[in-house]
C-alpha positions in Angstrom: -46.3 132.1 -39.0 -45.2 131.8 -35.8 -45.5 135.4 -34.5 -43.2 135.3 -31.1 -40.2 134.1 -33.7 -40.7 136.3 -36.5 -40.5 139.4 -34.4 -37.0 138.3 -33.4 -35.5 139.2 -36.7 -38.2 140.9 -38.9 -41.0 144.1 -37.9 -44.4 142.5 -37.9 -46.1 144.9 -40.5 -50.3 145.1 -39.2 -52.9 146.2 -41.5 -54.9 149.8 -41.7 -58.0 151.2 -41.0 -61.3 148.6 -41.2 -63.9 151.2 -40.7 -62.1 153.6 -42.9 -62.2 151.1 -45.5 -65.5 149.7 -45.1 -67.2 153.4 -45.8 -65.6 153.8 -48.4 -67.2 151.1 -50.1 -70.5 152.5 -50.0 -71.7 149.7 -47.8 -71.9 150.9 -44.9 -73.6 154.2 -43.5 -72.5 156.7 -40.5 -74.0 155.2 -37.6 -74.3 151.8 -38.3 -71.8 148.9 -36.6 -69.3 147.8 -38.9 -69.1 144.6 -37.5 -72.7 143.4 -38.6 -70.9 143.7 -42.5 -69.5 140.0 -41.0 -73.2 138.2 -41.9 -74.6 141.4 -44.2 -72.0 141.4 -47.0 -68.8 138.9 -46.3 -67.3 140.0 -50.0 -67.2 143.5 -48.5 -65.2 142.7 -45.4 -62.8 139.7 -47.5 -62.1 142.6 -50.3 -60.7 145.2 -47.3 -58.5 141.8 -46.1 -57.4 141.0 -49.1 -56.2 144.7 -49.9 -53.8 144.6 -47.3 -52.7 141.5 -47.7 -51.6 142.4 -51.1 -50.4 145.9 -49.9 -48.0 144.1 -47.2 -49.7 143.5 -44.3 -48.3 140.2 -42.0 -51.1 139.8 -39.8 -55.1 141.8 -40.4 -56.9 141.9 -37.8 -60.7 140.7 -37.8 -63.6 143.0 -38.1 -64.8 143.3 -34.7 -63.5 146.1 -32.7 -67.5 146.6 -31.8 -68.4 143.6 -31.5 -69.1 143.5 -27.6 -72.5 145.4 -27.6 -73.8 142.5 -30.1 -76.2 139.9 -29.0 -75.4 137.5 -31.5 -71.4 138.5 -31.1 -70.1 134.3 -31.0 -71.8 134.3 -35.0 -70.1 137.8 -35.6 -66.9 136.3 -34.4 -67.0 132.9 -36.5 -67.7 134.6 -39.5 -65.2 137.2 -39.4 -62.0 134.7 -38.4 -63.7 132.4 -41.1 -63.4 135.8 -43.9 -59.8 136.5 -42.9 -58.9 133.1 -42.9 -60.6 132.6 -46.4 -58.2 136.1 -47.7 -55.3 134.9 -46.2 -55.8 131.5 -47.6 -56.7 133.0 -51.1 -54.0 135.6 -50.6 -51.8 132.0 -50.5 -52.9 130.7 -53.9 -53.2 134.0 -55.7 -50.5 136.3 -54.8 -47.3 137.1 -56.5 -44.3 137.2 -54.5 -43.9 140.6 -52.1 -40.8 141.1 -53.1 -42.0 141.8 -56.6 -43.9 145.1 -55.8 -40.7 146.3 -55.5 -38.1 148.1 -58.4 -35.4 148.0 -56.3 -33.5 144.6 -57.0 -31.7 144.8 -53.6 -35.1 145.3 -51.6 -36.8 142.8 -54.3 -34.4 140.5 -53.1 -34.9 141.0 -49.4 -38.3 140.7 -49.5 -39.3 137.8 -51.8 -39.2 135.3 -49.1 -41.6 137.6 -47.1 -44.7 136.2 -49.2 -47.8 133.9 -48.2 -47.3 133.4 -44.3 -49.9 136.3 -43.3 -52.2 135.7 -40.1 -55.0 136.9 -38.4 -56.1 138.5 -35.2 -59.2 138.8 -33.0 -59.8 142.3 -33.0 -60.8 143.3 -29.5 -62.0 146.6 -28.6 -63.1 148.5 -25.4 -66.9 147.4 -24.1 -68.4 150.4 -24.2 -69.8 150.8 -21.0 -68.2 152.6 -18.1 -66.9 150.4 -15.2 -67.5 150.7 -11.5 -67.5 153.2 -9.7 -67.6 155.5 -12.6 -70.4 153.6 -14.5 -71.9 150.5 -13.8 -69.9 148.0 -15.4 -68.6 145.2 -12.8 -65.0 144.1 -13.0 -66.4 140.7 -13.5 -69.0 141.1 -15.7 -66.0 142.5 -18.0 -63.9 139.7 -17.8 -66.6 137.3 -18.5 -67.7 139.7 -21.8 -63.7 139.7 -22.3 -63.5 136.2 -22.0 -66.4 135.0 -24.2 -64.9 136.6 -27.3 -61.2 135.2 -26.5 -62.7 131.9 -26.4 -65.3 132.4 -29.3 -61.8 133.8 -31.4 -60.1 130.8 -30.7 -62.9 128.3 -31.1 -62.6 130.5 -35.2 -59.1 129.5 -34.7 -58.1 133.0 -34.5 -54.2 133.1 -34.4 -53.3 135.9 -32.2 -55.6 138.2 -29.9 -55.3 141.7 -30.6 -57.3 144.1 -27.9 -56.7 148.0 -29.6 -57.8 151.8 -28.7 -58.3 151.4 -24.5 -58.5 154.7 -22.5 -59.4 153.1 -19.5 -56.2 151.0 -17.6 -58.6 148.6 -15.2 -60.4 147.8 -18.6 -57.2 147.2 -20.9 -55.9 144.7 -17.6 -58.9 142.6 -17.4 -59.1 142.5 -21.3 -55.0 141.2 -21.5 -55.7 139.0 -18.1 -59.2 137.5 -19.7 -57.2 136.5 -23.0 -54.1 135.2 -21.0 -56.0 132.8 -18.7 -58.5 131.8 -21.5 -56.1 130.9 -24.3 -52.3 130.4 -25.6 -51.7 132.4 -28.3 -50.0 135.5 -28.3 -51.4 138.7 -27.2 -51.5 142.2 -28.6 -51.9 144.7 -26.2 -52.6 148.7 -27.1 -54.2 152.1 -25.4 -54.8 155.5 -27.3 -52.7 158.6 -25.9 -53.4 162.0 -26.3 -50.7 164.7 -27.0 -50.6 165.2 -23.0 -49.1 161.8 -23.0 -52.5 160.3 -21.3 -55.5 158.9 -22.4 -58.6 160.1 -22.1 -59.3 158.6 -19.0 -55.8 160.0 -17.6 -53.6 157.2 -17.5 -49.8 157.3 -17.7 -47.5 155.2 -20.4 -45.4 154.1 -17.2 -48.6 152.8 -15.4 -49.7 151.3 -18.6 -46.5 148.9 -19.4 -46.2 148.5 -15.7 -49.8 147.0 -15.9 -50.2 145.3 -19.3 -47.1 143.6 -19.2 -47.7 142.1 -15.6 -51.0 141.0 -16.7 -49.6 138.9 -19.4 -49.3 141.0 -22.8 -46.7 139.6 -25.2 -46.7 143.0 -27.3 -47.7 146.3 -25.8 -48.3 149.8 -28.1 -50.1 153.4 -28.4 -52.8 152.8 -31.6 -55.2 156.1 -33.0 -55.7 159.4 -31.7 -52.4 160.8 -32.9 -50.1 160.9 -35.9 -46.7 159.3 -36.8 -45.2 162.0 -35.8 -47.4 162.9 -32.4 -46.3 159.1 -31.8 -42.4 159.4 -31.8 -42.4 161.2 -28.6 -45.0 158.6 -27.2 -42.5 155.5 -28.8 -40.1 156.8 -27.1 -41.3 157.6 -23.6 -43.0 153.4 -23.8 -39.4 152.2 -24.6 -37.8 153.5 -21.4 -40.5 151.3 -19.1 -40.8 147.9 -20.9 -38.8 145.1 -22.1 -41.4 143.4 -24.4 -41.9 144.4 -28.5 -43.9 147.3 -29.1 -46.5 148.1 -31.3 -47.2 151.9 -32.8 -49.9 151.9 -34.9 -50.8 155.7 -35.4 -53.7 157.5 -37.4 -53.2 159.1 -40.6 -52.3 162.4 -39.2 -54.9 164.7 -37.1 -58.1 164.7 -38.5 -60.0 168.2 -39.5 -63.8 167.6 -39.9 -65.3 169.1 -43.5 -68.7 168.4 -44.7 -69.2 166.6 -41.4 -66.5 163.8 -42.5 -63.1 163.2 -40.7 -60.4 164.6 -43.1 -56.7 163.3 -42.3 -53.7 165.7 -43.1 -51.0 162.8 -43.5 -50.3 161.2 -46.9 -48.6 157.8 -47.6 -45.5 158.7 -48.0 -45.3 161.2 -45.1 -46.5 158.3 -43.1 -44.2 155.6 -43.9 -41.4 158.4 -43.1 -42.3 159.5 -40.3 -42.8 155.2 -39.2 -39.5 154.8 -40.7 -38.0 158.0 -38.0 -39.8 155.9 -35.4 -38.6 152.4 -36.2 -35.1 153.8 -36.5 -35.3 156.5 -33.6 -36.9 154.2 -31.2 -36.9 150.3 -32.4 -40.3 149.2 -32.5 -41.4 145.5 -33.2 -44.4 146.1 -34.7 -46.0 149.0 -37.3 -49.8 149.3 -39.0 -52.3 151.6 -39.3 -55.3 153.3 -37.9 -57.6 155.5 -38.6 -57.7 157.1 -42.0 -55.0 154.6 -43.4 -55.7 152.6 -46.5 -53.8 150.0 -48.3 -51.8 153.0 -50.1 -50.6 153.7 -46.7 -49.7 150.1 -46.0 -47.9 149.7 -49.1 -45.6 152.7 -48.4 -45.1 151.2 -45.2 -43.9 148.0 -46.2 -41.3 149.5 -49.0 -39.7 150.8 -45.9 
């Protein structure tokens, strides 16, 4: 697939929720990193791929979103491009057209030659460690952590970077400039807002569009914290400052904590309708799901 193209004419569908799968599966425990499921139990991590490959997905993104903190995080990476690859190749040979989940002969018809050109990103998430001055993380010693994993993605031949859920602007710009200067494939850019309309960390939407985009982001978006429908508002305030595609991947609604698991209050269809409000409201480039999403929720949001 090639990604800058297909955007052009089509909305790039991403997948759902990793973590949110992988405890479901009983594999892995509260606590525990999901990315080490990469060399513990690879059939884990290629059955969540392969799920929303066959619910819709165009591109799923690695298992890796805390891989930073790793020692070992080059293996991690390897493996997990190697699993998605091995899906999305599997996905290839196995799969009946998309277009045939469908009833409807009109959107059967649309979709079915939508089928077999999936592809995969390096999932990329924030450090975890403060930088300077309000922690003790150096701006370089970021990029070169940044950078490492760029170059370790594409040595997997990763075919897009995809760096998710920043709160911190300084961090989200060295990540996009560290993937930029380090490779050329396209780059996926997104921070998590708050209902305020900032991120934890207090950052604008203007200042974040401003930034991402001039440090050489080919999509930029607003993933987790929120709802669909917290997101519109958020959609629409990131249209009026950039010019490049733009990504809304929200959470499954807000979550309500209940027998000390996160609960979400959003079903499937609710979310692929309120997405659908968004896509047509605002025009967005580029739809998936975060936390709480599953397949089911994917699937809705391809019929649309």
């Amino acid at each position: 697939m090639n990604i800058r193209e297909h955007i052009k004419n089509q909305i790039l569908i991403l997948d759902g929720g990793m973590g949110t799968m992988l405890y479901k599966s009983g594999k892995l425990n509260r606590g525990e990193n999901p990315v080490l499921l990469n060399l513990q139990s690879p059939e884990t991590v290629k059955s969540v791929h392969m799920a929303y490959l066959q619910a819709g997905a165009d591109m799923i993104l690695t298992n890796t979103f805390a891989v930073a903190g790793e020692p070992n995080f080059e293996e991690i990476i390897k493996s997990a491009v190697g699993i998605a690859k091995e899906a999305v190749e599997e996905f290839r040979q196995t799969a009946e057209p998309r277009g045939a989940m469908f009833a409807d002969v009109e959107t059967r018809e649309k979709c079915r030659f939508a089928c077999f050109d999936a592809c995969v990103a390096l999932n990329v998430g924030p450090i975890g460690e403060m930088l300077e001055p309000l922690g003790e993380l150096r701006a370089e010693a970021a990029y070169e952590k940044f950078k490492l994993q760029v170059l370790a993605g594409v040595s997997a031949s990763a075919d897009a970077i995809y760096i998710e859920t920043m709160t911190d602007l300084a961090e989200a710009e060295i990540a996009v400039r560290a993937a930029r200067e380090n490779c050329n494939l396209p780059i996926f850019a997104t921070m998590s807002f708050e209902e305020n309309l900032r991120t934890f960390m207090g950052v604008d939407i203007p200042s974040m569009a401003e930034t991402l985009e001039r440090a050489g982001a080919d999509f930029i978006g607003i993933n987790c914290s929120v709802g669909p429908v917290q997101m519109l508002t958020m959609a629409a305030e990131l249209k009026k400052h950039t010019s490049l595609p733009i990504i809304i991947k929200p959470n499954a609604g807000l979550p309500t904590i209940v027998n000390g698991e996160a609960v979400y209050d959003v079903t499937p269809e609710e979310f692929a309708a309120n997405m659908r409000k968004i896509i047509d409201d605002v025009g967005v480039s580029v739809v998936g799901g975060c936390c709480g999403t599953t397949p089911e929720f994917i699937e809705e949001l391809a019929k649309i």
